[in-house]
N, C-alpha and C positions, 0 to 999 in steps of 0.2 A: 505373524501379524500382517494384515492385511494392508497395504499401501498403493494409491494411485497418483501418477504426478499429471495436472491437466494445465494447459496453456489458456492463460484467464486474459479476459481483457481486449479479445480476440476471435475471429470465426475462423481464422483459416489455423493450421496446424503451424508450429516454429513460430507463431507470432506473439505477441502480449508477452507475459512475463507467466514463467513455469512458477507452480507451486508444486509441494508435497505435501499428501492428506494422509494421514495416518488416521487409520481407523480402532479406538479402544475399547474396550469393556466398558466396565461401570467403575474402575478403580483408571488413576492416573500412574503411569509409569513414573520410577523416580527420576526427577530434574535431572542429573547427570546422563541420562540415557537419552532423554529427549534430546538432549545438548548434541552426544556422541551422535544420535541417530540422523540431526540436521546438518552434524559435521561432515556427516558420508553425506549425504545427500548434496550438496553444495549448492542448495538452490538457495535465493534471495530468502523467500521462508520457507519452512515446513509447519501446517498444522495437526495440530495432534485434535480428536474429536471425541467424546467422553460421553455417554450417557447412561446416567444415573437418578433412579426412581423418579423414569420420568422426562428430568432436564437435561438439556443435551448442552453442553459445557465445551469450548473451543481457548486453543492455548497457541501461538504461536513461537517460534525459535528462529533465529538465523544461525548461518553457520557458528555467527561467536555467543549469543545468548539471546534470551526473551527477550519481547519486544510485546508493549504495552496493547498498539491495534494494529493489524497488516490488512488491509481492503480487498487484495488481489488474493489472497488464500483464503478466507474468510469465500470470496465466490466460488475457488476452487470446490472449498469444503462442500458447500450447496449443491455445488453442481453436482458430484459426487454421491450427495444421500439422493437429491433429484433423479440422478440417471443411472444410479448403482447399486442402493443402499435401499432401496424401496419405501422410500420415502412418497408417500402418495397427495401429503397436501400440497397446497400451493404456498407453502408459508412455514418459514424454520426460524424457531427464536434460539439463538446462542446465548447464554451467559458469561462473560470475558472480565476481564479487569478491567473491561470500559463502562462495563454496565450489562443490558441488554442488547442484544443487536439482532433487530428484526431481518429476516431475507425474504423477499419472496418473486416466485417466479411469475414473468410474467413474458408467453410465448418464447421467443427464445432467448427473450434475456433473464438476468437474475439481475433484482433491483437491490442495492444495501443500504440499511435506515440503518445511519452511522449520525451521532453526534457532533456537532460542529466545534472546530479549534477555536478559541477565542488568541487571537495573535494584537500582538502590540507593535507600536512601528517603535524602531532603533534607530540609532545612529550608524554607520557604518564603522567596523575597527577591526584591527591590523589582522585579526583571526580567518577574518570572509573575505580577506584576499588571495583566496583560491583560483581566482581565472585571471586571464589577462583583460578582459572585461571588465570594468565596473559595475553593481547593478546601481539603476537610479533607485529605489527606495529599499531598505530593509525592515524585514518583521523578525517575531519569533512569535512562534506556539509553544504548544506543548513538550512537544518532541522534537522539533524540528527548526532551523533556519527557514527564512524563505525571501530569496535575494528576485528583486522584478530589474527585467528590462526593458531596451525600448525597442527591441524588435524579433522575431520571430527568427531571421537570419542568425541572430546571435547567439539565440538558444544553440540554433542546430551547431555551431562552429564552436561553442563551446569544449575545452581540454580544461578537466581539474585538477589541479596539482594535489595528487592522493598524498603525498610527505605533510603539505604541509593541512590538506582537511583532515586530516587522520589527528594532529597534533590539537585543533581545536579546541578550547576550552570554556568555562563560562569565568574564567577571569575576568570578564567584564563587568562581573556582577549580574548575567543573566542566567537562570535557569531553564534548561530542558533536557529531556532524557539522554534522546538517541543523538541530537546533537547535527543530525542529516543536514544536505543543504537544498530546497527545492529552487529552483530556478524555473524564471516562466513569464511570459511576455502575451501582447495580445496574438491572438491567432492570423494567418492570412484566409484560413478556409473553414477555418472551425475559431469557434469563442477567445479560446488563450490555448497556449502549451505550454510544453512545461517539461526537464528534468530532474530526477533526483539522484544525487550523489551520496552515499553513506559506509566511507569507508571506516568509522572508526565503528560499526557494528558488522563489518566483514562484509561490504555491498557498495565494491567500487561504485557499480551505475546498477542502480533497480531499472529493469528495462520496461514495466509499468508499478507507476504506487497509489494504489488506492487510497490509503490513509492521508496523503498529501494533499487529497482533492477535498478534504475536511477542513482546510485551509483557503483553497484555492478555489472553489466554488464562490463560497460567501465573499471572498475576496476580490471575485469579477464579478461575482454577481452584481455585485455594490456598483463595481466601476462602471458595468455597461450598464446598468437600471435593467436586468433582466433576471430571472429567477430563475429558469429553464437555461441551459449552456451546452454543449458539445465542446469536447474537450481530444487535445492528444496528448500523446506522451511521447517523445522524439527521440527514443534510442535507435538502437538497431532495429529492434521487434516491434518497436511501433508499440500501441496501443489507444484503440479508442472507449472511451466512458462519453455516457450521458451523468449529467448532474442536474439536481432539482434543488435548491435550495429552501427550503420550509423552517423559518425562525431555529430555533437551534435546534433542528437536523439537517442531515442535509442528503437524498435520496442520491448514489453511486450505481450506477446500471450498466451492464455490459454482458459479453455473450463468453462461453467457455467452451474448449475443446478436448476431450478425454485424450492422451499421449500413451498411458503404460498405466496399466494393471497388475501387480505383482505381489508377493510376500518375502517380508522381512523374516528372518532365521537370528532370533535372540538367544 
């Protein structure tokens, strides 16, 4: 089987956050394979790509299981039928467990018409004291925490204590999947930035999250009264995205680099 892993989020090589694209028939491999296959791979996701009479069907994995949307391999995947796969439009519609998810290219970037997180603001409690930090306000989405502060300094000096976000629960009475924690304050050079943390889905630090800026968009967007945003992500690898926010979508744009071209032996 045919697999490429490309550096999304990113123009230069080693930067943005690696994905893996598994490319499939018309049939999906069984769940325990996909699992074992993201387990070798140990990248933040691997997506598996599917098409069948017709629709082209996208599934993500992290090393410990599904994950409902991943931003950053969702562009891998693109980039991949765009620049390997002989994909000749300018435009790929996925089918996921999020719905549809339009891509399309546009010069060197790849834009994603991703759906927007509806978050609610919380209270703080004893779970999200993960950093030595406070954040000043809490939400939750979907999937995800998402702790704001007051400065960009504090993002980058940020250490999470993995024991105890790993233990995390929704004993509070809140609900969301993955449970992640995004972390994100306003920017000095760009809009806002922002970390995310997810170790109880096997992703001490996602070193760029697309799916998090489905939050995190609409979320500044509001605050600064602007629609259009530039955005980073503050790991090691860095990462830059453009965001557009459009009522409940919200357009993720960024540029991808091919790393390894290979085949899997099942």
């Amino acid at each position: 089987m045919k697999m490429y892993q490309v550096d999304s989020f990113t123009d230069t090589l080693f930067g943005g956050n690696p994905a893996a694209v598994c490319i499939l028939g018309n049939e999906w491999l069984c769940e325990d394979l996909m699992k074992k296959i993201s387990m070798e791979n140990n990248l933040s996701e691997t997506a598996f790509v599917m098409l069948r009479d017709g629709v082209r069907y996208i599934r993500w994995f992290t090393p410990t299981c599904e994950v409902n949307l991943c931003g950053h391999a969702t562009l891998a995947a693109a980039h991949v039928l765009f620049n390997h796969e002989n994909v000749t439009d300018d435009e790929i519609a996925f089918q996921s467990k999020k719905g549809a998810l339009v891509v399309k290219k546009q010069g060197d970037y790849i834009l994603l018409d991703f759906p927007t997180d509806n978050i609610q603001k919380i209270d703080f409690f004893d779970g999200l004291d993960c950093f030595e930090e406070k954040p000043i306000e809490c939400y939750i989405g979907s999937d995800d925490y998402m702790l704001v502060f007051e400065t960009q300094d504090q993002i980058e000096k940020l250490e999470c204590n993995m024991a105890k976000a790993t233990k995390l629960t929704n004993s509070e009475g809140y609900s969301c999947t993955r449970e992640g924690l995004i972390c994100t304050a306003k920017g000095k050079d760009v809009d806002f930035v922002s970390r995310y943390f997810g170790p109880k889905v096997g992703i001490p630090e996602d070193p760029v999250t697309g799916s998090a800026h489905t939050l995190l968009a609409p979320y500044w967007g509001e605050k600064l009264g602007k629609n259009k945003l530039e955005a980073m992500q503050l790991s090691m690898r860095r990462g830059k995205l453009s965001c557009e926010v459009l009522g409940e979508r919200v357009i993720i744009g960024g540029k991808a680099v091919t790393y390894l071209i290979g085949e899997i032996f099942l």
